[in-house]
N, C-alpha and C positions, 0 to 999 in steps of 0.2 A: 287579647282574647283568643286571638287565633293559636299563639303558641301554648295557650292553658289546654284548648281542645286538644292540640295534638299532643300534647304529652298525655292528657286524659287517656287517650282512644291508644299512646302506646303503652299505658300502664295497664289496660284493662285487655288489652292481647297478650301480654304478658303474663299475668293472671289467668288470663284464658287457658293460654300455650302450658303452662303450669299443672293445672288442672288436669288436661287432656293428655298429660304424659302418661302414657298407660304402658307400656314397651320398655323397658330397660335391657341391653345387652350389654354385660362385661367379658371382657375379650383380656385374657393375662397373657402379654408380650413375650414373659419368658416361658411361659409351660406352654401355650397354645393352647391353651384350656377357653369356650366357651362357656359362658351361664346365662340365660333369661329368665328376666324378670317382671311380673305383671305389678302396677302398682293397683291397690286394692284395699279401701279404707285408710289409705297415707300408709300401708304398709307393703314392703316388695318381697310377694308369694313366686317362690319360685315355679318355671312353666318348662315341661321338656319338647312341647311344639310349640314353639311362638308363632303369634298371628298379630297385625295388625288392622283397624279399621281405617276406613276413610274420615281425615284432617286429626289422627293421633299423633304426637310428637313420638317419637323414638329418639332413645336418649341412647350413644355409646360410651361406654367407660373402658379406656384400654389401661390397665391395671400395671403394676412394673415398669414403667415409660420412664424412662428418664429424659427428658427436655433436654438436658443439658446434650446429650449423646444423638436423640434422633430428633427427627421431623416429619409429619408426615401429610404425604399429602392423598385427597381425598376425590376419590374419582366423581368425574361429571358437578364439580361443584365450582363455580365463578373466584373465590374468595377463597387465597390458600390461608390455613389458620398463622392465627396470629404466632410467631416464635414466643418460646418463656427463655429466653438463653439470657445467661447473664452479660451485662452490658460494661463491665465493671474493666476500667484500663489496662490494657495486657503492659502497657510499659512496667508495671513492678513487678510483675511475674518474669519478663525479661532480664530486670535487674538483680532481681534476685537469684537466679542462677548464674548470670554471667559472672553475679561476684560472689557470692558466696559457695557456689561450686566449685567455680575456679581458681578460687587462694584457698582451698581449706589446707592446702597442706606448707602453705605460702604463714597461714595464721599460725600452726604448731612449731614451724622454725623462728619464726617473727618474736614469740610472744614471749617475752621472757620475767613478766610481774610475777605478784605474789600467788596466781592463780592460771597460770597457764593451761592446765588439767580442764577446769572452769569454762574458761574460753574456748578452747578443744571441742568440749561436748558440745554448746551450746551452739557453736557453729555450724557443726555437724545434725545436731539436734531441729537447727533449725530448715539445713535444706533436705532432711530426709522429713520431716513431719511432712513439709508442704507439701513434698511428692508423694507423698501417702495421699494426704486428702485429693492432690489433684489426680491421682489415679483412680480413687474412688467417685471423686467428681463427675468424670467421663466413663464410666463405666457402666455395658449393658450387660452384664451378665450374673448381676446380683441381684437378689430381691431387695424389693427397698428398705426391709427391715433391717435386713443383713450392712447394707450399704451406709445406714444411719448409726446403728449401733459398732460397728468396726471406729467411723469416724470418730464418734464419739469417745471411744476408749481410747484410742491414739491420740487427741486431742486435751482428755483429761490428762492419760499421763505424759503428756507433755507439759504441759501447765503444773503437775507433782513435780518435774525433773526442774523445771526452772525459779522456782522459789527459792529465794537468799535471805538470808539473814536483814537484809536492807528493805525487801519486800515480800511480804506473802500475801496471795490472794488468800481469800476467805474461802473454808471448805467448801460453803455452799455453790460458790461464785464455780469452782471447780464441780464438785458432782452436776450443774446445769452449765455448762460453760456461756450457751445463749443468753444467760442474765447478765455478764460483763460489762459492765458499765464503759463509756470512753476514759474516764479519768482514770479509771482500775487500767486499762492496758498502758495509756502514756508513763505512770508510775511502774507497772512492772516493766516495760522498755526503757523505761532512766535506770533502770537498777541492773538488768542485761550489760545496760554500755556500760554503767560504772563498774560492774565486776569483769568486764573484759575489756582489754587494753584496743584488741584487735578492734569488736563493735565500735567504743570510741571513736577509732582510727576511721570506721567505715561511714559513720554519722557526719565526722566533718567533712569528708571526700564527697560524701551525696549531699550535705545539707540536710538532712534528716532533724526534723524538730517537731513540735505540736503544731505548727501551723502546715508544715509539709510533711505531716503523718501517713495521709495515704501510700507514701512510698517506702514506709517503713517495714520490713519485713513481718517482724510482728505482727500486726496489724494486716496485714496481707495474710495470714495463715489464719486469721479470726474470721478474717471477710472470706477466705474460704469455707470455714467450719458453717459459716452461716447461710452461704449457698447449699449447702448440703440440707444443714437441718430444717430450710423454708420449704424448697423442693417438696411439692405432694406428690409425686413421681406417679401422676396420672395425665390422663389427656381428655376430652367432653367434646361430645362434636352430637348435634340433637340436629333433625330435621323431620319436616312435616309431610306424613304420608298423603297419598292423594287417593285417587283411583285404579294405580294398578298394583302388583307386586313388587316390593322393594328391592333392588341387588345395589349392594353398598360397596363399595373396595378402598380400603385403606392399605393405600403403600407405603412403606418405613424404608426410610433413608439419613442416610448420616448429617448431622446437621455441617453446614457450612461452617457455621461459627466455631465449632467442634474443629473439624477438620483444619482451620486454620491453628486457633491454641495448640493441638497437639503436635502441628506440624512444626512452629516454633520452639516447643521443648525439645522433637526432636534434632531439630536442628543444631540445640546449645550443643545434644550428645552428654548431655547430665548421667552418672552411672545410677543415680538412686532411679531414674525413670526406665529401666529396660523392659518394662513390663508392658508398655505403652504399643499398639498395635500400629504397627504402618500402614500410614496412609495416605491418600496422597489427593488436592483438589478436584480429579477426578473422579472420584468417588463421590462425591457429591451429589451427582444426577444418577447414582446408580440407585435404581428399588433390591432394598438388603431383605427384605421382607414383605409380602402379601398376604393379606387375610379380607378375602370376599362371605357377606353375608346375602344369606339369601331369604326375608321376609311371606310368603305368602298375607294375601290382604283376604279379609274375611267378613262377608256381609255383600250383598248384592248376590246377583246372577251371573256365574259361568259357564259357557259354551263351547264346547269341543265337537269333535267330529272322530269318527271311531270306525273302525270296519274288523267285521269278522265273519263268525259263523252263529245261523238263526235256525231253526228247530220250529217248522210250522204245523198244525196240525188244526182240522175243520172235522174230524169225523167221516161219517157216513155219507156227506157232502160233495165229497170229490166221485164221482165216476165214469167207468171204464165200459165201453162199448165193444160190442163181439158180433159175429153173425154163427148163430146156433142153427147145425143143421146145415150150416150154407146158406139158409133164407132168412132165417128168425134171427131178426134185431132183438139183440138183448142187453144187457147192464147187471156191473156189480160194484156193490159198494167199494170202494179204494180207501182205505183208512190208514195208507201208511203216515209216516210222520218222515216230512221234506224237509231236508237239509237245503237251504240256502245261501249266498253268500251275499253279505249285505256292507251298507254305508248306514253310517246311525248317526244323528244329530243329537246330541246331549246336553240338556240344562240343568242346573241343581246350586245351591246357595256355595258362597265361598264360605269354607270353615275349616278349622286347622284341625280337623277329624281325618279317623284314617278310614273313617265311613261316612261318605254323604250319600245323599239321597236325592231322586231327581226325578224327570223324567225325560223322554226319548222318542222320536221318532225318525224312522228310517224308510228305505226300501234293500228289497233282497230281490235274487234272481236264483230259481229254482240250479241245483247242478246238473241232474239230467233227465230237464223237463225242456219245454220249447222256452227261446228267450222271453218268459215273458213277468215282468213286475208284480213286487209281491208287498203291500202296503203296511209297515205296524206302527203303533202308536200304544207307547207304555209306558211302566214306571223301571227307574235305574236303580242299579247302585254300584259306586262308585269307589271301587279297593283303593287301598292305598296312600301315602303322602304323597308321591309324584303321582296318584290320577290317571295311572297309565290301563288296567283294567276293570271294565266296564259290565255290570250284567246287568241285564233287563228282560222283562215277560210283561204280556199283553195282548191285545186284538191285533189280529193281521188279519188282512184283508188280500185272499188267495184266490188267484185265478182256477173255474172252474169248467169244466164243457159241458154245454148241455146244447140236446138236440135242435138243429133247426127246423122254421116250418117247412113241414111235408115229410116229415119222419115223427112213428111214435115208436116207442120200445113193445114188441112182440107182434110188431109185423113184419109180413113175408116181402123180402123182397131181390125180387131172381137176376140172378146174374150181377150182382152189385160185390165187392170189394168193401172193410171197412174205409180204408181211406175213399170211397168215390163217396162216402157218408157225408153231408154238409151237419158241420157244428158251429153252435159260435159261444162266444166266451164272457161269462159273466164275474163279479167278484161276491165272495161272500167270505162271512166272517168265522174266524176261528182263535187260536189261541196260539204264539209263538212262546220260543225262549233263546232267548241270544247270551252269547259272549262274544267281547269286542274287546278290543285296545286301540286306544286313542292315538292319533296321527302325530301327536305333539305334546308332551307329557309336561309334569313341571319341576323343576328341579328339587332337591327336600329341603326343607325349611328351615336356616339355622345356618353357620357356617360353611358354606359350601366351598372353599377352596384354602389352600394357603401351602404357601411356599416361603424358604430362606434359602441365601446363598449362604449363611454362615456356618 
């Protein structure tokens, strides 16, 4: 009972996680081209600012990947992804060079039957296909279309060049070569050895039979075609967003396994392989490639902190004291409009806008007025995808002077100084406008970095 619940409860998170994928980015390996995608009625609407919510799945697709070639790993994640590298015995790909490489010229003096010509090509035939496909095998620098269809064509006509008289595949078996049956290749490999003396010769020396097929070269250049044409030449790596902004960093590295096979071709020093990059086990922990995304999360309250310059103004509110005469206390309106310099706190919804909206409250300090606090409280908005400039207008609350008791305006009074005047200071309301920029801006949303040593 216990293990029905818990597969219940992970098939219905699954289902869930499914559901909530709302985020797709494809990331293509070889152009460095970004795309996002929103999923929207089971259908993926492309988005030129991606945003996601909190517990959305984001899904990444890196496009052009060949497994076979890279690995990669994924910053701040417990669990590096699984390898797709084929797993298949490098001992026939050893044996295969070491002998067929290395007598081919061993087989044209050797072979003296009725079809020497025959044998020649077929030798040849066999250790240049392989090293075609195995260069395509390993290789980052093709699209995978390009890398499928090349295989392909070398592979058909290979399969056109070795048809005899004793055996022919069927066209069709050649226009798909993947439909090849086992029995279709053992047959065409009995008919290989019998039209060549030298094959023969090579079959009794290895033991080469249907029960010890896998070593059989043949058969080793199919099991290559077929690594190729299974290959989705992509990678899927999905994680669930939380509460803050996403920063993702996939770094591309050569794979181990890679690095070992091609080290052992170059080692045989085979001429068909010169094409093959040197490399060497170190390389293995090197990052060949970086591509960091940078998500904004959207939904909830954001809070910055901002400072600039504010624009206050109260009217006829603010005044200015004089002594008319020399005796007569007087007063005049002061209506300029006070620059200040302020700190502003700012709140407003996260959204993958290059306009939000919000509001703000701060304080300012007049520039040459007495140090004294200048109160506002208003609505924002907020330019930009990184968030960086701010503007807002609203009530501020500005220090004013007014008379203390024992002074009114248009009395005489002798011998006094404005300053020996007693004032004291009240606040009242009026209307500002600020511009500010944020302390700490956000970075834009989407790709934010990428680098190759290649």
């Amino acid at each position: 009972m216990k293990k029905i619940t818990f597969l219940t409860s992970l098939l219905l998170m699954s289902i869930s996680l499914s559901m909530a994928q709302n985020l797709v980015i494809k990331y293509d390996l070889l152009s460095k081209n970004t795309e996002f995608y929103r999923l929207k009625h089971n259908k993926l609407i492309k988005v030129k600012r991606p945003y996601v919510k909190e517990n959305e799945v984001v899904k990444v697709e890196v496009l052009n990947y060949n497994s076979n070639y890279w690995t990669v790993e994924v910053k701040k994640t417990e669990t590096a992804p699984t390898s797709m590298e084929s797993t298949n015995n490098f001992d026939a790909l050893t044996s295969f060079f070491s002998v067929y490489g290395k007598f081919i010229s061993t087989v044209s003096a050797a072979t003296k039957g009725d079809s020497p010509q025959m044998c020649d090509e077929n030798t040849i035939l066999l250790n240049t296909v392989y090293a075609k496909l195995f260069e395509l095998k390993y290789n980052s620098k093709l699209p995978i279309d390009t890398i499928k269809a090349r295989s392909k064509a070398i592979y058909q006509q290979f399969l056109t060049s070795v048809n005899t008289d004793i055996y022919k595949l069927p066209a069709m078996n050649i226009a798909e070569p993947s439909t090849i049956k086992p029995e279709q290749m053992f047959a065409l490999s009995d008919a290989m050895n019998k039209a060549c003396p030298y094959n023969q010769m090579y079959a009794m020396a290895k033991g080469v039979s249907k029960i010890k097929s896998k070593n059989d070269p043949l058969f080793a250049i199919h099991r290559l075609y077929n690594e190729i044409e299974t290959n989705d030449y992509s990678y899927q790596y999905s994680l669930l967003s939380g509460t803050k902004d996403i920063r993702l960093n996939l770094n591309f590295k050569r794979s181990p396994l890679m690095i070992e096979n091609v080290a052992k071709v170059n080692n045989i020093g085979d001429e068909e392989m010169g094409d093959l990059e040197e490399i060497d086990s170190a390389s293995a922990s090197k990052v060949i490639s970086t591509e960091m995304f940078s998500i904004p999360l959207s939904g909830g309250i954001q809070i910055s902190n901002s400072m600039g310059l504010s624009f206050s103004y109260i009217g006829t509110q603010r005044k200015e004291y004089f002594f008319r005469n020399d005796s007569i206390l007087s007063e005049n309106n002061d209506t300029r409009i006070v620059p200040l310099v302020n700190s502003m706190l700012n709140f407003y919804q996260r959204t993958n806008s290059s306009l939000k909206f919000g509001g703000s409250v701060g304080v300012g300090v007049a520039v040459q007025e007495k140090l004294q606090m200048h109160y506002m409280f208003g609505l924002s908005c907020i330019i930009g995808q990184t968030e960086r400039v701010i503007l807002s207008t609203g009530l501020v609350l500005s220090p004013v002077e007014r008379l203390a008791k024992g002074y009114q305006v248009n009395e005489i009074y002798l011998n006094k100084e404005i300053d020996d005047v007693s004032v004291k200071t009240i606040y009242l309301p009026g209307y500002y406008f600020s511009i500010s920029f944020a302390l700490s801006g956000k970075k834009p949303s989407g790709s934010g970095s990428s680098s190759s040593d290649d």
